[in-house]
C-alpha positions in Angstrom: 145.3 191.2 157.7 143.6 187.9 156.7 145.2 184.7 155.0 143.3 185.4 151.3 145.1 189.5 151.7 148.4 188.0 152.5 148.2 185.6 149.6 147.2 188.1 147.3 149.8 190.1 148.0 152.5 187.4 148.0 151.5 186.4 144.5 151.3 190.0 143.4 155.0 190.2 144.9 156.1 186.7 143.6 154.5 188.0 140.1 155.8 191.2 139.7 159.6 189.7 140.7 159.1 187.5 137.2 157.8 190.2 135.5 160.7 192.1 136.1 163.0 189.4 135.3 161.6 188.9 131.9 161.5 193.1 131.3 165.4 193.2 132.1 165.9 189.7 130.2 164.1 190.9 127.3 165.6 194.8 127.3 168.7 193.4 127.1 168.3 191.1 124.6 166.2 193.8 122.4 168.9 196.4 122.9 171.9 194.0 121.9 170.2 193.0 118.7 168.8 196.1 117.4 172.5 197.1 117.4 174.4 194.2 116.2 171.7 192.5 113.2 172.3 195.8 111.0 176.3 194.5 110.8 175.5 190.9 109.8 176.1 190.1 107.1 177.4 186.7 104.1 180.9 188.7 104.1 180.7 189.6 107.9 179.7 185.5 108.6 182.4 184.0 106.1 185.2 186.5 106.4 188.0 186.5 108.4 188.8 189.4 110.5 191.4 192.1 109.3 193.2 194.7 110.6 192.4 193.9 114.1 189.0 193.4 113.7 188.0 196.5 112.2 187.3 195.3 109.1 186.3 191.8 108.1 184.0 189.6 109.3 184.2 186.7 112.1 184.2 183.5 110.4 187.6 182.6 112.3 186.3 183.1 115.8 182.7 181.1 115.3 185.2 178.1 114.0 187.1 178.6 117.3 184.3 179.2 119.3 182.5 176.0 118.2 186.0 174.0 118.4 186.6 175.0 122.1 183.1 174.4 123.0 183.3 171.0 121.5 186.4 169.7 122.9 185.0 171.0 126.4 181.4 169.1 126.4 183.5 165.8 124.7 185.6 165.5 127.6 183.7 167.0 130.2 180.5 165.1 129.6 181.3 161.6 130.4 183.5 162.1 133.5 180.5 164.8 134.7 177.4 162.2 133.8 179.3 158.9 135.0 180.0 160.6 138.5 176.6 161.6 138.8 175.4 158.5 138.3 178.2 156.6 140.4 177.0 159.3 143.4 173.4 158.1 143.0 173.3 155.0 141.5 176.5 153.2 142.6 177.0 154.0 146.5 175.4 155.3 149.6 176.0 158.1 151.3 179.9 157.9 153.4 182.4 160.4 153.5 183.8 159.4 150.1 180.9 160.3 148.0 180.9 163.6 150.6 184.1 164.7 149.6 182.9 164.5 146.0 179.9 166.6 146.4 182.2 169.3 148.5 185.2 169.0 145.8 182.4 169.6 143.0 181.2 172.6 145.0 184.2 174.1 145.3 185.3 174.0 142.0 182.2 175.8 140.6 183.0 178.9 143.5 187.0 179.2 141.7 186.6 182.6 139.8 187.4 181.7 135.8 190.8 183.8 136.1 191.9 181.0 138.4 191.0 178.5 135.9 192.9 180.5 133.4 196.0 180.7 135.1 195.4 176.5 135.9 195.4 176.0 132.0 198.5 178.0 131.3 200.6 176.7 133.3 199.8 173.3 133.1 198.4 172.7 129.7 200.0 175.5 128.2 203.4 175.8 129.7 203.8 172.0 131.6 202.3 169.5 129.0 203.6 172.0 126.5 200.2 171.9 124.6 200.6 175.9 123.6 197.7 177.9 123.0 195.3 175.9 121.1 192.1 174.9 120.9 192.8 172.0 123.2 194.6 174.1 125.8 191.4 176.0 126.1 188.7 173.0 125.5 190.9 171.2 128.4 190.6 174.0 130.6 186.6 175.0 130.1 185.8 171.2 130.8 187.4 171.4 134.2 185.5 174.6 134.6 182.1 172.7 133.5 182.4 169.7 135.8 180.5 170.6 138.2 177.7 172.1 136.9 177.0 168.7 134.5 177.7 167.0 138.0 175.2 168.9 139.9 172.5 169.0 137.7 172.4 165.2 136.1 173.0 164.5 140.2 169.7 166.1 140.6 168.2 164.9 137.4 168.6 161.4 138.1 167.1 161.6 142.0 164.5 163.4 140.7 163.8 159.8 138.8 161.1 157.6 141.2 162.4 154.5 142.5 159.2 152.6 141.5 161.2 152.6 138.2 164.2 151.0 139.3 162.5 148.4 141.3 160.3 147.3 138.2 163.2 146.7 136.1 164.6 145.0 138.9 161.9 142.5 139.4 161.8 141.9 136.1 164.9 140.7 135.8 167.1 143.5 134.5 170.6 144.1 135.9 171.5 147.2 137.3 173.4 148.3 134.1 170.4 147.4 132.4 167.9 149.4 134.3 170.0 152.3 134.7 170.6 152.7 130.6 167.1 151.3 129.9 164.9 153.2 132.3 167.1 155.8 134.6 169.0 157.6 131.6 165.9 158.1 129.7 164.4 159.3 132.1 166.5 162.1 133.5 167.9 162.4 130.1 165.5 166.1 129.8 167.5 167.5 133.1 171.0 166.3 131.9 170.8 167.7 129.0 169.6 171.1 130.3 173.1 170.8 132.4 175.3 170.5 129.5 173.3 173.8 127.3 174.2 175.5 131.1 178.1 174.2 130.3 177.9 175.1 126.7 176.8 178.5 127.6 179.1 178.6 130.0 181.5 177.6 127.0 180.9 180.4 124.3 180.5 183.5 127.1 183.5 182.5 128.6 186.6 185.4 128.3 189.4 185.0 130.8 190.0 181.2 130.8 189.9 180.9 127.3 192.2 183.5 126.7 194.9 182.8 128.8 194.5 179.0 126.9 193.6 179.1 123.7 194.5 182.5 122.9 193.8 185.2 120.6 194.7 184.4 117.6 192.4 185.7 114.1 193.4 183.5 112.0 191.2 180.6 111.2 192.4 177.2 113.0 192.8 174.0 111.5 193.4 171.9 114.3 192.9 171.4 117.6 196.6 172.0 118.4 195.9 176.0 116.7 195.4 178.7 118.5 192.6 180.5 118.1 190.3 183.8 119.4 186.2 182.4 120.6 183.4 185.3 120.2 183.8 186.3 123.2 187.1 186.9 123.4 186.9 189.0 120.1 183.3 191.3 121.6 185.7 191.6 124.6 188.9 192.9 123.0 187.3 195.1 120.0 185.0 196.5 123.2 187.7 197.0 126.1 190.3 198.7 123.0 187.2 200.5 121.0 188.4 199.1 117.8 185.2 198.9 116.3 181.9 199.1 118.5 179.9 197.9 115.6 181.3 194.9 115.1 181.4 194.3 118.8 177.6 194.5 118.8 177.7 192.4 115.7 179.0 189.2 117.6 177.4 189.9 120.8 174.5 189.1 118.7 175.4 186.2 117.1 177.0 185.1 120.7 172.9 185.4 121.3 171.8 183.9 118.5 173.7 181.0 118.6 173.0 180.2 122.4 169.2 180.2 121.0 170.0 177.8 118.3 172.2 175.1 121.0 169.1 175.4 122.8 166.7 174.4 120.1 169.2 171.6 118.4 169.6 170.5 121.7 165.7 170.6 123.1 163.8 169.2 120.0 165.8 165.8 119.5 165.9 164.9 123.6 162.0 165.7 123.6 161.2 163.4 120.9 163.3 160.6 122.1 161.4 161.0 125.8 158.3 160.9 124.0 159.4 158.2 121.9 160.2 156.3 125.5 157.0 157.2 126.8 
């Protein structure tokens, strides 16, 4: 077998692997809104839910989903993007920044149960915080950390020093050149970290629960408990309380990823191109 046969084949493979991906991706996707757009409704999107969730809508958990979230990406974000940059930026390789990289590491491979259990007992039951919204926000932006770390980590080496040393010889500081011509320039891969945290944010079930709760009624502070999406798709599912509505916000769970992602993507793409 010759090298052209052996390449055609490897793309044919490497092609056919995507192809795949996208079938499943898109199947799944497909299957999930055919069943859940027919039970969206105004009542369904401003209600709260009743009787368990079998009647109602889900107005309540879309609050509580967007309060966890928020509270998450608030705190996690600046302790995730400032180590990043202090790994990269701020020090050479030793065995501190080492233990950093290995800490990070392991805390993405803790199962989210573990997480949950974390929260409870130390938010929850230690600090006395209860379940709230800030119970579970606290806990999801532990759980975040290290992907935000990771990624803007690898954002910001992806960024050629040529950069650095022109803002260097022109007489910039190192703050300077970091927020004038770093940041901006690996601003497209952090951000793609934190929609991976948010994500990770609004699908999550067992930390969230165990923190925030599952309340239905709507919260009003950060100190309320409350029930996220996912939570609710997971308990009206698990109990078969109502399969339609389950579909319902698994739907919206996708719709509203789409829309983060777009909000997100548009803003960060016209201030690069701004830059450029």
């Amino acid at each position: 077998m010759n090298a052209k046969t052996t390449q055609r084949i490897a793309k044919v493979i490497i092609w056919s692997a995507a192809l795949l991906v996208l079938v499943v991706l898109f199947a799944i996707i497909l299957y999930i809104l055919g069943k859940g757009l027919p039970e969206i409704s105004w009542a369904y999107l401003t209600e709260i839910p009743r009787n368990m969730g079998r009647s109602g809508g889900i107005s309540s958990t879309i609050v509580g989903t967007l309060m966890v979230t928020a509270v998450a990406i608030i705190v996690a974000m600046p302790f995730g993007i400032g180590t990043a940059f202090y790994l990269t930026e701020y020090t050479k390789e030793s065995k501190i920044t080492r233990v950093i990289r290995f800490s990070a590491e392991s805390l993405a491979g803790i199962p989210s149960i573990v997480y949950g259990l974390f929260g409870f007992i130390f938010f929850v039951t230690y600090l006395k915080l209860g379940w709230s919204v800030l119970s579970g926000g606290l806990t999801m932006a532990i759980m975040i950390l290290p992907t935000i770390i990771r990624t803007s980590e690898e954002a910001i080496r992806t960024v050629p020093n040529l950069y650095r040393e022109v803002g260097y010889s022109l007489g910039a500081t190192k703050w300077q050149t970091i927020t004038k011509t770093v940041f901006p320039s690996a601003l497209p891969g952090i951000v793609n970290g934190v929609i991976l945290s948010i994500g990770r944010c609004v699908a999550e079930t067992a930390a969230v629960m165990l923190t925030a709760g599952s309340a239905l009624r709507m919260p009003t502070s950060i100190m309320s408990p409350t029930r996220t999406m996912a939570i609710h798709f997971y308990i009206l599912a698990r109990e078969g309380i109502s399969m339609e509505s389950a579909y319902g916000t698994a739907a919206l769970l996708i719709i509203l990823i789409f829309i983060i992602n777009v909000v997100f993507n548009i803003p960060v793409n016209r201030f690069v191109a701004k830059g450029r």
